[in-house]
C-alpha positions, 0 to 999 in steps of 0.5 A: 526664722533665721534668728530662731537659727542663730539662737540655737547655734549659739546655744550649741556653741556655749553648750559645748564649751560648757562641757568641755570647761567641765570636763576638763575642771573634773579632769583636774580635780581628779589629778589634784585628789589622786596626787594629795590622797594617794601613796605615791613617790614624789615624782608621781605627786608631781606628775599629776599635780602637774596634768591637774594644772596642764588640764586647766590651761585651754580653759580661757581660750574657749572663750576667745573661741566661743566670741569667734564662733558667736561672730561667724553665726552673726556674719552668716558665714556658715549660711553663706557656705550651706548655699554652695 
């Protein structure tokens, strides 16, 4: 029954950093088509040119994190501190 655990916090953890990258990719496409499609002054091009790219940085650190969080489920941590 343990391993049925580990495989549905793992789930959750890639779930979840899915949504996030998705979120976050939706986020940047809008600024990018809001800053090529819209009539705006240059520093409101910039702007959202800028947040588009600024949204895209997090990305690559969810997989460092999601490789952490899968190595604390294999270690038992979190059912190590349910017990106290």
């Amino acid at each position: 029954m343990p391993g049925s655990t580990e495989a549905q916090q793992k789930r959750a953890v890639v779930r979840t950093a899915l949504m996030f990258v998705l979120l976050r990719g939706v986020f940047a496409i809008v600024c990018a088509c809001l800053s090529v499609l819209a009539d705006l002054p240059g520093w409101g091009r910039a702007l959202l040119g800028l947040l588009a790219a600024l949204s895209l940085i997090p990305i690559p650190f969810t997989i460092v994190v999601v490789k952490e969080r899968f190595r604390e489920i294999e270690g038992g941590e979190q059912n190590a501190a349910d017990q106290y």
